[in-house]
C-alpha positions in Angstrom: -16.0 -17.9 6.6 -16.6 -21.2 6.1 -20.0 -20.8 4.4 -18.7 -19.4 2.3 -15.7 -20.3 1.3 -13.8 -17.3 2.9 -10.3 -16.9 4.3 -9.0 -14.0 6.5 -7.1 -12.1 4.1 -10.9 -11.8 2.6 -12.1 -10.2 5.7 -9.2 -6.9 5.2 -10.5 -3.7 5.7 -14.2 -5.0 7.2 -13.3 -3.7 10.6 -12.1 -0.1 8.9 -15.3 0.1 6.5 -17.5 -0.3 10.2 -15.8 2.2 11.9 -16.9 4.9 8.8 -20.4 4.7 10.2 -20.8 8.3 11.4 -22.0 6.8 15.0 -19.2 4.2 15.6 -16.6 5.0 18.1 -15.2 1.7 18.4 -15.1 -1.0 15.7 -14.7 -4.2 16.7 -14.5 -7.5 14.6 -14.0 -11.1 16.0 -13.6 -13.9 13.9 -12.5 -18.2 14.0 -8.4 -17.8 12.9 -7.5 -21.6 13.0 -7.5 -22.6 16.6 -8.1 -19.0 17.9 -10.5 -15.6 18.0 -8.6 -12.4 16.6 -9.9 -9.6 17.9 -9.4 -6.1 15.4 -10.3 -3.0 17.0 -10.4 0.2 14.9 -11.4 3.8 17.1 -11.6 7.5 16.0 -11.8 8.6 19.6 -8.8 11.0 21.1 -8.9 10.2 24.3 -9.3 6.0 23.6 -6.5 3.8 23.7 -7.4 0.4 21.8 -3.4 -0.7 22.3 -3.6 -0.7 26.1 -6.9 -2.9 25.6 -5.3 -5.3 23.1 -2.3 -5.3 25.3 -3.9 -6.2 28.4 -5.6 -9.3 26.0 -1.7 -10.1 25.1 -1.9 -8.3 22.1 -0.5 -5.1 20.6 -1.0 -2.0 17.7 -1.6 1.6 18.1 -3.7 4.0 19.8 -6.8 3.5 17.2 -6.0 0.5 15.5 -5.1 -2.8 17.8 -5.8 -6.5 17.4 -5.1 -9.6 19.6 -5.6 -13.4 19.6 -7.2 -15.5 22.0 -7.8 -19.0 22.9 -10.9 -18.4 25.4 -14.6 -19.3 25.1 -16.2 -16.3 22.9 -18.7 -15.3 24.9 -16.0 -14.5 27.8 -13.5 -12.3 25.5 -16.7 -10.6 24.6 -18.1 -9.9 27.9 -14.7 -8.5 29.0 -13.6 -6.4 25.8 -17.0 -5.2 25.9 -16.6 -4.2 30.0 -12.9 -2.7 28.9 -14.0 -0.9 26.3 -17.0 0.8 28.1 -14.0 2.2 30.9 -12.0 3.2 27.7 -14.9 4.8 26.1 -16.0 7.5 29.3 
């Protein structure tokens, strides 16, 4: 973002144009939002449930389109969305 010169509001719509791609199941996109990660996850699976992942994160949304916001080191919010997501995915 900062490269640049990008703000959120610019980044509307990337996680929807990802999940397109015929072999997606789960879009995810994790960006810097001040002092925090936000986390927007866009499905096309029945039988997921992104909101129960973004709730259990402290976040909310709807069964294929939920988001949250986070404080913790990136590499730990992505080992453990990735782990969630694998249970949510089978």
């Amino acid at each position: 973002l900062d490269k640049y010169a990008l703000t959120s509001a610019d980044l509307d719509g990337l996680v929807d144009q990802v999940r397109r791609i015929s072999t997606v199941q789960i879009a995810v996109l994790i960006y810097r939002d001040d002092t925090r990660w936000k986390v927007s996850m866009r499905g096309k699976l029945d039988g997921a449930d992104l909101s129960k992942v973004a709730n259990e994160f402290g976040g909310g949304g709807h069964k294929l389109a939920a988001a949250f916001r986070t404080t913790e080191e990136l590499s730990i919010v992505k080992s453990k969305l990735i782990e969630r997501l694998a249970v949510e995915l089978k």
